[in-house]
KEDRENVO-685736 format. One record per residue (C-alpha): residue number from 1; residue in one letter; x, y, z. Coordinates in steps of 0.5 Angstrom, whole numbers, plus 500, padded with zeros to 3 digits. Layout:
KEDRENVO-685736
@k = NUM	r = a	x = X	y = Y	z = Z
...
//
This chain:
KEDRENVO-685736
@k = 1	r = x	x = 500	y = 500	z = 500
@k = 2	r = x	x = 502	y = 507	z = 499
@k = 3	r = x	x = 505	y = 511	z = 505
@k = 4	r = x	x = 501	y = 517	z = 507
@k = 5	r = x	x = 506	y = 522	z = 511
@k = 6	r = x	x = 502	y = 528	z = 514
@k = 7	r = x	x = 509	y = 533	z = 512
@k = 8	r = x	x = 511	y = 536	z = 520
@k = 9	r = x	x = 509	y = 544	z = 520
@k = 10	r = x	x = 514	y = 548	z = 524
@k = 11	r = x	x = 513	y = 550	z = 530
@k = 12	r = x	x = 519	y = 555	z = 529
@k = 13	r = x	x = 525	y = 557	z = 526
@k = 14	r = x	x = 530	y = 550	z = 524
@k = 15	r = x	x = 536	y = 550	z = 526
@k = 16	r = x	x = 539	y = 545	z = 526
@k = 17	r = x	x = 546	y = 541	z = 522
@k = 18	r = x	x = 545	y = 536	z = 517
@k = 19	r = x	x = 550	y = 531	z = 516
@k = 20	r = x	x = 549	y = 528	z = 508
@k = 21	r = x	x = 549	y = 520	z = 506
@k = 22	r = x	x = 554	y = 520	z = 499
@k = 23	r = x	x = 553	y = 524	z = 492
@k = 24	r = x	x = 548	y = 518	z = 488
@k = 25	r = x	x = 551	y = 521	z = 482
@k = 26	r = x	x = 560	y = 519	z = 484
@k = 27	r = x	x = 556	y = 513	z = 487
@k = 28	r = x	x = 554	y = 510	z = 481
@k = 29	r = x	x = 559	y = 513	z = 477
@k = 30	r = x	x = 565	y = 510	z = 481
@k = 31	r = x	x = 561	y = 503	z = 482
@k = 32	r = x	x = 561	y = 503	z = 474
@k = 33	r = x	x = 568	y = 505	z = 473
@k = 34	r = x	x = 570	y = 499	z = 479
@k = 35	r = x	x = 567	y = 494	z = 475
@k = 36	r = x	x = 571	y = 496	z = 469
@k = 37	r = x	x = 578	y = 497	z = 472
@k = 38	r = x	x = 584	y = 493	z = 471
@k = 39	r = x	x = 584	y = 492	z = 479
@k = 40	r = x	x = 580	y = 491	z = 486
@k = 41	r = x	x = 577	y = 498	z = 488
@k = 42	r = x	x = 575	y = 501	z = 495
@k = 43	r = x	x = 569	y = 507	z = 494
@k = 44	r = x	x = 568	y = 510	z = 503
@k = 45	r = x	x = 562	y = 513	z = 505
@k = 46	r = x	x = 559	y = 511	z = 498
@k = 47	r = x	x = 551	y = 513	z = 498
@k = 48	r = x	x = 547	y = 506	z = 500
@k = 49	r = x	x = 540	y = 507	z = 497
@k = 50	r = x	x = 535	y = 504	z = 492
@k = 51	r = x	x = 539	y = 508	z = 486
@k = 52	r = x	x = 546	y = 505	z = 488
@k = 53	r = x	x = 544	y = 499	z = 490
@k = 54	r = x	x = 540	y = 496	z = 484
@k = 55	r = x	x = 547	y = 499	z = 480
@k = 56	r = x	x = 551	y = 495	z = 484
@k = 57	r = x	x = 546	y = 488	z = 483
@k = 58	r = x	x = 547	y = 489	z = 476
@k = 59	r = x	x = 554	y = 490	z = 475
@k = 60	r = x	x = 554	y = 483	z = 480
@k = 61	r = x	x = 550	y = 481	z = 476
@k = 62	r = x	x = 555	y = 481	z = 470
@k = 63	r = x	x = 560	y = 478	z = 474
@k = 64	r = x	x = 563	y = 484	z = 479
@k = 65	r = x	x = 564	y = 482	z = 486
@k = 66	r = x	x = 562	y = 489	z = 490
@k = 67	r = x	x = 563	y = 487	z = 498
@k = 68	r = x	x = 561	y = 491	z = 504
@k = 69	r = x	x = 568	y = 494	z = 508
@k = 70	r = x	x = 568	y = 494	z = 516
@k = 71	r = x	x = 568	y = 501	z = 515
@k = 72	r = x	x = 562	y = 501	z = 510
@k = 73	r = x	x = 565	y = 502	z = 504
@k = 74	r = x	x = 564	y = 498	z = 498
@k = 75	r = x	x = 569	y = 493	z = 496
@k = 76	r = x	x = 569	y = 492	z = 488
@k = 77	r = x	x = 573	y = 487	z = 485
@k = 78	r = x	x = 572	y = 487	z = 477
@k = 79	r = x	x = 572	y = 479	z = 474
@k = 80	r = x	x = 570	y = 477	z = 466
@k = 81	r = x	x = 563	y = 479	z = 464
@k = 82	r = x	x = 559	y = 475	z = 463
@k = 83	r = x	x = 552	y = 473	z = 462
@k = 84	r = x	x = 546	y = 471	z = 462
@k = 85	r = x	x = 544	y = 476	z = 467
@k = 86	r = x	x = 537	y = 479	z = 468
@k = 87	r = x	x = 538	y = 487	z = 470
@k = 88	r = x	x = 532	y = 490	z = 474
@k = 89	r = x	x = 532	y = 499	z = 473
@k = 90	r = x	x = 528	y = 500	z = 477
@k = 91	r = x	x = 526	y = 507	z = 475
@k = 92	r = x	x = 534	y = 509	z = 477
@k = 93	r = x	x = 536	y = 513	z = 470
@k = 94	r = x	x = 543	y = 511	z = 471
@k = 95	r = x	x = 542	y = 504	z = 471
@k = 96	r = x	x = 538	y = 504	z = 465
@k = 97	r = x	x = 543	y = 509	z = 461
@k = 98	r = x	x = 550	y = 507	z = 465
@k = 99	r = x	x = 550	y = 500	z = 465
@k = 100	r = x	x = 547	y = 497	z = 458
@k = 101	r = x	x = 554	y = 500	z = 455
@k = 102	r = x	x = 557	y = 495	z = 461
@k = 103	r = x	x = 553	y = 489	z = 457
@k = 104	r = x	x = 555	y = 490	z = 451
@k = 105	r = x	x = 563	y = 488	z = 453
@k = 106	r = x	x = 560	y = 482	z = 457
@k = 107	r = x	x = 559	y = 475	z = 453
@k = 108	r = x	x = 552	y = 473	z = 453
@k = 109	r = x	x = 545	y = 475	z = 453
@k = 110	r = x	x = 544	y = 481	z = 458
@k = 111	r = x	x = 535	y = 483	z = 460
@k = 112	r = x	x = 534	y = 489	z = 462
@k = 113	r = x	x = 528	y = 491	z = 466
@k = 114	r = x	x = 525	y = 496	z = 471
@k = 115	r = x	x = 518	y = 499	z = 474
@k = 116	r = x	x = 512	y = 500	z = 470
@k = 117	r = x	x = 514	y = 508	z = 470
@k = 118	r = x	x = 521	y = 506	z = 468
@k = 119	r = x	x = 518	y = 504	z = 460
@k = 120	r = x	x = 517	y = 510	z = 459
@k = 121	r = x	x = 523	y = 514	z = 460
@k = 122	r = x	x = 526	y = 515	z = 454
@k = 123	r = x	x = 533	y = 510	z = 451
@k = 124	r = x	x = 533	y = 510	z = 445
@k = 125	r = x	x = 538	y = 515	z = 444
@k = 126	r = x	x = 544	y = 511	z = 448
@k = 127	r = x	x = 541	y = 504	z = 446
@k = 128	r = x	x = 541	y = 506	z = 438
@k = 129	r = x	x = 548	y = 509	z = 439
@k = 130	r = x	x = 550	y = 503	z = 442
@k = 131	r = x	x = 548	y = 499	z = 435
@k = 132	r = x	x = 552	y = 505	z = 432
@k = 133	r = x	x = 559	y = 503	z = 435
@k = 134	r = x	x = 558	y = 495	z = 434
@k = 135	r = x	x = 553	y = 492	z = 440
@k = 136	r = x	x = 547	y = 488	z = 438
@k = 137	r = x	x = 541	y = 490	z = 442
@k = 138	r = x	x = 534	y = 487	z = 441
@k = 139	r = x	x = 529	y = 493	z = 443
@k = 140	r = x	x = 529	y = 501	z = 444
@k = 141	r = x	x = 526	y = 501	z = 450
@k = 142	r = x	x = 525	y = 498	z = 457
@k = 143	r = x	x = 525	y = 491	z = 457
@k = 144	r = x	x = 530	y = 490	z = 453
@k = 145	r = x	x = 536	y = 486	z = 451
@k = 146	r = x	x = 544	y = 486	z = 450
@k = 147	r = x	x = 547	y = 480	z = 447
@k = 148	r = x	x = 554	y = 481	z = 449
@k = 149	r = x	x = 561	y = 478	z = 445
@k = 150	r = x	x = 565	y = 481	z = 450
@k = 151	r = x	x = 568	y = 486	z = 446
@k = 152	r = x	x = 565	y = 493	z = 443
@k = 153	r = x	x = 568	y = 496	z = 436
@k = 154	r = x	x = 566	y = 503	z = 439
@k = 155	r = x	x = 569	y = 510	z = 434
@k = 156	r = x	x = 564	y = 516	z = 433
@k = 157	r = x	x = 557	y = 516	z = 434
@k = 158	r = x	x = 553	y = 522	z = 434
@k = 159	r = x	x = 546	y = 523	z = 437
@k = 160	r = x	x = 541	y = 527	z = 441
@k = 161	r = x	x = 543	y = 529	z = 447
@k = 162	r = x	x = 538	y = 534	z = 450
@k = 163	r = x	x = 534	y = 529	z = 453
@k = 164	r = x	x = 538	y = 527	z = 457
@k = 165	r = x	x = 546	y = 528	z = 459
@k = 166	r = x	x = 546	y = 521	z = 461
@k = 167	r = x	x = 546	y = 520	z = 455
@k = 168	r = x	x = 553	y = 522	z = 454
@k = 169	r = x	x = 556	y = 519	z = 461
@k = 170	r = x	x = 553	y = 513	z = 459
@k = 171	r = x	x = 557	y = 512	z = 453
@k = 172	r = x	x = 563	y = 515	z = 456
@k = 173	r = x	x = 565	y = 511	z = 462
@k = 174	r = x	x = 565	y = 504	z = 459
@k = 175	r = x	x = 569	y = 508	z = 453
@k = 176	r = x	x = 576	y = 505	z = 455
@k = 177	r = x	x = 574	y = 499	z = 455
@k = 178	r = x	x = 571	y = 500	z = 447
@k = 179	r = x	x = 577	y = 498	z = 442
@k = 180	r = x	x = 577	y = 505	z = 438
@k = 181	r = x	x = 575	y = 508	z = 445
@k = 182	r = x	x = 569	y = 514	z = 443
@k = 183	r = x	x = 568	y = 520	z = 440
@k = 184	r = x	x = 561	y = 523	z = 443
@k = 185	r = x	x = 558	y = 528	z = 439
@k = 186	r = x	x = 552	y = 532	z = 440
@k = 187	r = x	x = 547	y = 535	z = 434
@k = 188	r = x	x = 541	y = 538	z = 436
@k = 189	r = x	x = 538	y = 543	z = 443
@k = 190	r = x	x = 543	y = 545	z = 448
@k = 191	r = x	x = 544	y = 538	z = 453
@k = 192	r = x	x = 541	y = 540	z = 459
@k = 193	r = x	x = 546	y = 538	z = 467
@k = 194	r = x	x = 552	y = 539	z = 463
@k = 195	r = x	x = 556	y = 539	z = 470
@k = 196	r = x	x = 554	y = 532	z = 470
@k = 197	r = x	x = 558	y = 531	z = 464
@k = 198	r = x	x = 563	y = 534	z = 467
@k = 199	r = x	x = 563	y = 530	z = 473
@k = 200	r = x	x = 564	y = 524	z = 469
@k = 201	r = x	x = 570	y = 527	z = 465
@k = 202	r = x	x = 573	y = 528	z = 471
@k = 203	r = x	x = 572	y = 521	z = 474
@k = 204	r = x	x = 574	y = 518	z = 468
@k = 205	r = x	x = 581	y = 522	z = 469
@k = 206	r = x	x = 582	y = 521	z = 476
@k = 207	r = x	x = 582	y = 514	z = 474
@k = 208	r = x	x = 588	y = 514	z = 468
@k = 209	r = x	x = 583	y = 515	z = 462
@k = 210	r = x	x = 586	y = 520	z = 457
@k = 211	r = x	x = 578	y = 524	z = 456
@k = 212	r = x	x = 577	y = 531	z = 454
@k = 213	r = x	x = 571	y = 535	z = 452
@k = 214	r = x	x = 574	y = 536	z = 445
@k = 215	r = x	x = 568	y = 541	z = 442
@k = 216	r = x	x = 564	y = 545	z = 445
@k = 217	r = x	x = 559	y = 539	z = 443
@k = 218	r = x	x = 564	y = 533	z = 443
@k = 219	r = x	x = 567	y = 529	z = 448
@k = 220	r = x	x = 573	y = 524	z = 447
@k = 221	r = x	x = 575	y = 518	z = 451
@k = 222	r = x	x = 581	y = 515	z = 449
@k = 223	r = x	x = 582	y = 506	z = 449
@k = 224	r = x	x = 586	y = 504	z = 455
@k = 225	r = x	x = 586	y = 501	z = 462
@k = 226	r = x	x = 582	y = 504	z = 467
@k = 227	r = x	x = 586	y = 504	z = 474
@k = 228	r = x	x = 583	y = 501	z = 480
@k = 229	r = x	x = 578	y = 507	z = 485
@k = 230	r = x	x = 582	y = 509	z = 492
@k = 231	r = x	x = 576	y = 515	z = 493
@k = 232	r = x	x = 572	y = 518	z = 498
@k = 233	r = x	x = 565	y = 519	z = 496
@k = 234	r = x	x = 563	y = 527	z = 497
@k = 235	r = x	x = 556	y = 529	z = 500
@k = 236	r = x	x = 550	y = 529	z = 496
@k = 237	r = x	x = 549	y = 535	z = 494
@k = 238	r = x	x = 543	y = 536	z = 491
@k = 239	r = x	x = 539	y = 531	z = 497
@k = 240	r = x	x = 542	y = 537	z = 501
@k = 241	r = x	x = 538	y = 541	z = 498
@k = 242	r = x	x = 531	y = 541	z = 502
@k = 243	r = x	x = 534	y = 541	z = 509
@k = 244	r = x	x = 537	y = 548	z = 506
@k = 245	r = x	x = 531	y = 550	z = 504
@k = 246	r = x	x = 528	y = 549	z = 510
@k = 247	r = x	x = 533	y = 554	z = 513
@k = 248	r = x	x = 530	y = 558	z = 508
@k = 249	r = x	x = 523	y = 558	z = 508
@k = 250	r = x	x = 523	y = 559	z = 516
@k = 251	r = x	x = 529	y = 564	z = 517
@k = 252	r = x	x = 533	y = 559	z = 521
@k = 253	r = x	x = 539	y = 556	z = 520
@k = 254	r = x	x = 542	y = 549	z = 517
@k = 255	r = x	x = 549	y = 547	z = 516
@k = 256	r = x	x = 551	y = 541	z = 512
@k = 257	r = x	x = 558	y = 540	z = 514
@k = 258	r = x	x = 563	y = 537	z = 509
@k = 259	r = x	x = 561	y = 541	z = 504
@k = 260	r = x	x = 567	y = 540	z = 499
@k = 261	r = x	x = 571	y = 547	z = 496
@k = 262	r = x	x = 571	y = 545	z = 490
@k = 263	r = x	x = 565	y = 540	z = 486
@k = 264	r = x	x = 562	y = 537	z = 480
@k = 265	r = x	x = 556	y = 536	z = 482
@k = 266	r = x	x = 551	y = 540	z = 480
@k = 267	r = x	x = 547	y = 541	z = 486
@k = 268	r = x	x = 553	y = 546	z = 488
@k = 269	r = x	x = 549	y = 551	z = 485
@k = 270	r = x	x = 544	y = 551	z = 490
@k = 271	r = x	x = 548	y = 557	z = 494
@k = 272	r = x	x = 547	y = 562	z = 489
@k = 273	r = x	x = 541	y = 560	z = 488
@k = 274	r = x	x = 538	y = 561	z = 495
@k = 275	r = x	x = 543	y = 567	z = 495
@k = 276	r = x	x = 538	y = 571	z = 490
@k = 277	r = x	x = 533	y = 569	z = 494
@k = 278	r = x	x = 536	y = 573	z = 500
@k = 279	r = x	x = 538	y = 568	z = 504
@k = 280	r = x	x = 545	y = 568	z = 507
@k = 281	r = x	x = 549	y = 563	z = 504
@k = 282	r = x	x = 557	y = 561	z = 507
@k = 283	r = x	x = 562	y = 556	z = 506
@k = 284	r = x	x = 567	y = 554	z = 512
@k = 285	r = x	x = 570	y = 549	z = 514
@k = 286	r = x	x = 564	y = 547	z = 519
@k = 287	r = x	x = 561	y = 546	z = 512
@k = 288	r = x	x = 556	y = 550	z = 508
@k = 289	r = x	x = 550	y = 554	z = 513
@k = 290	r = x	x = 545	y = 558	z = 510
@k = 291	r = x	x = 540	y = 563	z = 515
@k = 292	r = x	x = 534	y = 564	z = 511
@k = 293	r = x	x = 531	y = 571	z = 510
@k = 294	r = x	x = 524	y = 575	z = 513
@k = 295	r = x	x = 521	y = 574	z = 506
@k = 296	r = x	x = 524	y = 570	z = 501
@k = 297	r = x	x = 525	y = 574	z = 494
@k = 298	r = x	x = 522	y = 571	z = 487
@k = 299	r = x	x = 527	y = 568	z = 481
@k = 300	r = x	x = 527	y = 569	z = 474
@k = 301	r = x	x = 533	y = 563	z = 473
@k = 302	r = x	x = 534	y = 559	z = 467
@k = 303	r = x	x = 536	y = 552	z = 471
@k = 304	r = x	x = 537	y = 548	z = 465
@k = 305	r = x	x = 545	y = 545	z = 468
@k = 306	r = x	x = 542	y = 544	z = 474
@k = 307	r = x	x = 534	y = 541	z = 474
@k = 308	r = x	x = 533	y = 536	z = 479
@k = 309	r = x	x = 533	y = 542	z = 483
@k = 310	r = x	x = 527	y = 544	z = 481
@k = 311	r = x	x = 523	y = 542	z = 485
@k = 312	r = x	x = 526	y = 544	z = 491
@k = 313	r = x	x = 526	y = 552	z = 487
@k = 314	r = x	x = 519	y = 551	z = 485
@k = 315	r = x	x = 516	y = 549	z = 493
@k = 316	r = x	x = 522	y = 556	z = 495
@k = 317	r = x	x = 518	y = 561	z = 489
@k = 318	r = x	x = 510	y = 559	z = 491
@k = 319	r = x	x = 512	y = 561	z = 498
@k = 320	r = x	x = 516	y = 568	z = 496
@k = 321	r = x	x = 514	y = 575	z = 496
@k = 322	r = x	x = 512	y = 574	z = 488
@k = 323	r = x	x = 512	y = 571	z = 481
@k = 324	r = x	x = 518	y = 566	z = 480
@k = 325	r = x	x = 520	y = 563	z = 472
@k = 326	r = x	x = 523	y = 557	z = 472
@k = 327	r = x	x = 527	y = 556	z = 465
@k = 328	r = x	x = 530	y = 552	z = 461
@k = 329	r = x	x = 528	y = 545	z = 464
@k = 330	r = x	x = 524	y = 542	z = 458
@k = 331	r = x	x = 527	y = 536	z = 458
@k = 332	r = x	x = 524	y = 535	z = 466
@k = 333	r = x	x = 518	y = 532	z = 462
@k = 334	r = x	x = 522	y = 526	z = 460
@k = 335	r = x	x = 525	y = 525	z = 468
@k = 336	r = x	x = 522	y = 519	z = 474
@k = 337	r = x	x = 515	y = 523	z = 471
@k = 338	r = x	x = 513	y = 529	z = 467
@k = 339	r = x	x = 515	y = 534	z = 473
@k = 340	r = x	x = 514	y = 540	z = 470
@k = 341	r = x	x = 506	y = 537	z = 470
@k = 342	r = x	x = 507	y = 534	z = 476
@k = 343	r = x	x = 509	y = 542	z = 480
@k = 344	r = x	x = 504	y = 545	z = 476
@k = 345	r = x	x = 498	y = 540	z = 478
@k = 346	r = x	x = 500	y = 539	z = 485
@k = 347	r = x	x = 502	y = 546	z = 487
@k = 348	r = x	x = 495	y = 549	z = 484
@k = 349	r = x	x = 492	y = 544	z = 488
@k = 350	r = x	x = 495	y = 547	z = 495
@k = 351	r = x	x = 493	y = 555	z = 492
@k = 352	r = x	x = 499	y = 557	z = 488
@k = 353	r = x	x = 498	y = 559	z = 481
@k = 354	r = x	x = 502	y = 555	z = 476
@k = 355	r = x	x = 503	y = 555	z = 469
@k = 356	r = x	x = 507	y = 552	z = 465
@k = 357	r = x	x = 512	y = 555	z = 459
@k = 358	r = x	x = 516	y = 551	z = 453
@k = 359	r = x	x = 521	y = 550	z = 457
@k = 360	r = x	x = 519	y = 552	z = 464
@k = 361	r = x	x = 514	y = 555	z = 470
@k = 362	r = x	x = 512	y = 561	z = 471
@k = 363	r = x	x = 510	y = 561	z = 480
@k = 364	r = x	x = 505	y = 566	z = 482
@k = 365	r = x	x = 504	y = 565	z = 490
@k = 366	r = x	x = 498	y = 565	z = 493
@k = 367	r = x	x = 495	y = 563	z = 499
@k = 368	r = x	x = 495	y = 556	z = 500
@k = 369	r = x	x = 492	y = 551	z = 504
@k = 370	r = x	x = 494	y = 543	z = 506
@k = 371	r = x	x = 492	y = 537	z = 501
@k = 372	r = x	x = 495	y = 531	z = 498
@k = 373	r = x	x = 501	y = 531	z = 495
@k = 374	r = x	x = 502	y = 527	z = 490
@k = 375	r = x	x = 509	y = 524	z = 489
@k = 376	r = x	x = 508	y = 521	z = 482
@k = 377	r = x	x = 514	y = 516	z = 484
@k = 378	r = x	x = 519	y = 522	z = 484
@k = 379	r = x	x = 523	y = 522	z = 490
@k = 380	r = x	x = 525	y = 530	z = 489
@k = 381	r = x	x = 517	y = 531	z = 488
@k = 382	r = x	x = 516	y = 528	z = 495
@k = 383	r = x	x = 522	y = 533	z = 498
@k = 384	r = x	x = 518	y = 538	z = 495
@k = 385	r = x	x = 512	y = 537	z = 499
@k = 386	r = x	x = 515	y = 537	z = 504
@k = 387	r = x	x = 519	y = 544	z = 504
@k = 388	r = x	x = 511	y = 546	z = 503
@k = 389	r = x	x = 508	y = 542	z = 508
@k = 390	r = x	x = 513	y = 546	z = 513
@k = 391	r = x	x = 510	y = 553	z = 512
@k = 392	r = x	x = 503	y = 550	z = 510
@k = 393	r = x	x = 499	y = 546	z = 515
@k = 394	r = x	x = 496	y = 539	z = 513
@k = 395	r = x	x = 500	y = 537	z = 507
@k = 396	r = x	x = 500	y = 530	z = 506
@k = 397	r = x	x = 505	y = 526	z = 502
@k = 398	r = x	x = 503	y = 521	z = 498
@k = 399	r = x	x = 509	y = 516	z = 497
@k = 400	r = x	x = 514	y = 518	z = 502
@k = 401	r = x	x = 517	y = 512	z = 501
@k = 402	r = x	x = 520	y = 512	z = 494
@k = 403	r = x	x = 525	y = 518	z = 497
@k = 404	r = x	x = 529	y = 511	z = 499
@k = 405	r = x	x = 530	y = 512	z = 491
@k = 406	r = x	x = 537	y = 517	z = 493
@k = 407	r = x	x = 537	y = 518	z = 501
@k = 408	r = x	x = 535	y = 512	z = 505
@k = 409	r = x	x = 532	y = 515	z = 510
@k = 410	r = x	x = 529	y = 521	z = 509
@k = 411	r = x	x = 523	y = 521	z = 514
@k = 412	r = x	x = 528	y = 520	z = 520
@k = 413	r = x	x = 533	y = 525	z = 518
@k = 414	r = x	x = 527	y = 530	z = 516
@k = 415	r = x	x = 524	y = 529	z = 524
@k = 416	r = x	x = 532	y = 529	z = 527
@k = 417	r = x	x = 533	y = 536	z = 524
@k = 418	r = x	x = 526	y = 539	z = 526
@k = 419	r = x	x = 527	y = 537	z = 533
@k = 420	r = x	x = 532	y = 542	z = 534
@k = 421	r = x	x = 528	y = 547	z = 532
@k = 422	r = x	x = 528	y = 554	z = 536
//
């Protein structure tokens, strides 16, 4: 059954600090190249949820032995992939995106398939592209199948990326493993949440690829060894988002301590973010403390590099001091749901007045009174409802389970933070 969860009002100003579970995007990230490294790896503080945990059951899957440390790290020892495997997606955009160029490498019959709301997220763009570098695969979106010869030609293949960068990550990570490497090549509308593009450049290099953006829409990744993983995985940023937008919204105060200096994860724009919309935003070494404002300020913000943060912006802008546009964040219509519809449906439901663009939401708060907010299976729909249910009495959210999806518990660390409020 579905899980009701009546969102806690505050009773004042939260103050509190914040300590966050790992980046889901290193997690995933690390855990692919591990699998494909010419070594044991170690990955600390990796991300233990829904997402990560369905990446590591499919790349066991394949052969990779991923072992829990004493510390809580993840120990991955790579090994000959090998088939045949059945790989559930659940509705994790990663896995469905990151692993079938894993599978290609592997021998054998590889099956993907996930939850109902995950055949209908577009694939076919990484799934054609694959076909295009040499793999054999039945099918163009989930279920479907890799047929494995353990090897990949790889070469220069162009596509549509502005669906989706992981697209583009997904082709990379598995490149060096390819026989000619890869040359990606994007044609078409800007490619949105390019800083996740980078962060797997990144990663590819700390790792011993040679990788590049080459062009302005092209990336390269040269054919090589992938050397073994020693890391520490960084905060999640992006989950840090709603506690930080809990300071916000009531003029308290939450810290979120390891807050790295210098990031790729895009949920670093957060600070700017809720700078522009008054608060008072500073990072030191106790991490990132945002104090939020007397009144919040409305944003005119294009977020097409960083979308999964529109859903924690829209609840800010339907509780600022007046009209809000949210652009360049078409491409939401394709996520875990169509969030850009799913914002303007719940958000009116409150009392806000919300309109949808061609690429975005234009906010006019409102009075708001409490109702059910559905979470259309979106963890960052369900974090949003319950930003607003802080300031708004009687939201109910449905489903606040599927947050499991990236922060394990997000029920027990939304109470923990609320029972230091002043």
């Amino acid at each position: 059954m579905t899980q009701l969860w009546p969102a806690p009002v505050a009773t004042g100003t939260v103050r509190a600090t914040v300590p966050l579970p790992g980046s889901k995007s290193i997690t995933n990230r690390a855990l692919v190249l591990a699998a494909l490294a010419d070594g044991p790896s170690t990955l600390r503080a990796p991300l233990r949820s829904r997402d990560t945990e369905l990446m590591a059951a499919a790349l066991r899957s394949l052969g990779a032995t991923i072992t829990d440390g004493p510390d809580g790290s993840w120990q991955v020892t790579p090994a000959d992939l090998r088939g045949p495997a059945e790989v559930d997606c659940g509705l994790a955009g990663t896995v469905m995106r990151f692993v079938p160029p894993v599978a290609a490498l592997a021998v054998g019959r590889i099956a993907f398939d996930g939850d109902p709301q995950a055949r209908k997220r577009p694939l076919g763009t990484v799934l054609d592209a694959l076909r295009d570098l040499g793999a054999d695969i039945t099918g163009s979106a989930l279920p479907f199948e890799v047929h494995g010869t353990g090897a990949l030609t790889g070469g220069v293949v162009t596509i549509d990326a502005s669906a989706s960068s992981q697209f583009v990550s997904g082709l990379l990570l598995s490149a060096p493993r390819f026989e000619q490497g890869v040359t990606v090549r994007h044609s078409g509308p800007p490619v949105p949440s390019l800083p996740h593009i980078d962060m797997t450049v990144e990663m590819l290099r700390d790792a011993g690829v040679a990788a590049e953006r080459s062009q302005r829409n092209a990336w390269r990744v040269e054919p090589g060894p992938i050397r073994a993983l020693n890391c520490d995985v960084e905060p999640d940023l992006s989950n840090a988002t709603p506690f930080l937008a809990a300071a916000a919204v009531t003029g308290g105060t939450v810290t979120v301590p390891g807050w790295p200096a210098r990031t790729t994860q895009p949920g670093d724009a957060i600070r700017d973010i809720l700078a522009r919309m008054g608060a008072d935003v500073r990072l030191d070494d106790d991490g990132l403390t945002v104090t939020g404002p007397d009144e919040l300020e409305p944003v005119d913000i294009d977020l097409r590099a960083v979308g999964e943060l529109t859903p924690t912006v829209a609840a800010l802008a339907a509780l600022a001091s007046g009209r809000s546009r949210l652009r360049g964040i078409a491409h939401l219509r394709g996520h875990e749901t169509d969030r850009l519809a799913a914002l303007e449906t719940e958000l009116n439901k409150l009392g806000t007045q919300v309109g949808q663009t061609e690429d975005g939401l234009i906010i006019d708060p409102a009075p708001m009174s409490g109702a059910e907010w559905h979470s259309y299976a979106d963890h960052r729909m369900a974090t949003a409802g319950a930003i607003l249910g802080l300031k708004v009495p009687g939201v109910v959210v449905e489903d606040i389970a599927t947050t499991g999806k990236t922060i394990p518990d997000f029920p027990g660390m939304w109470a923990a933070m609320l029972e230091e409020t002043a």
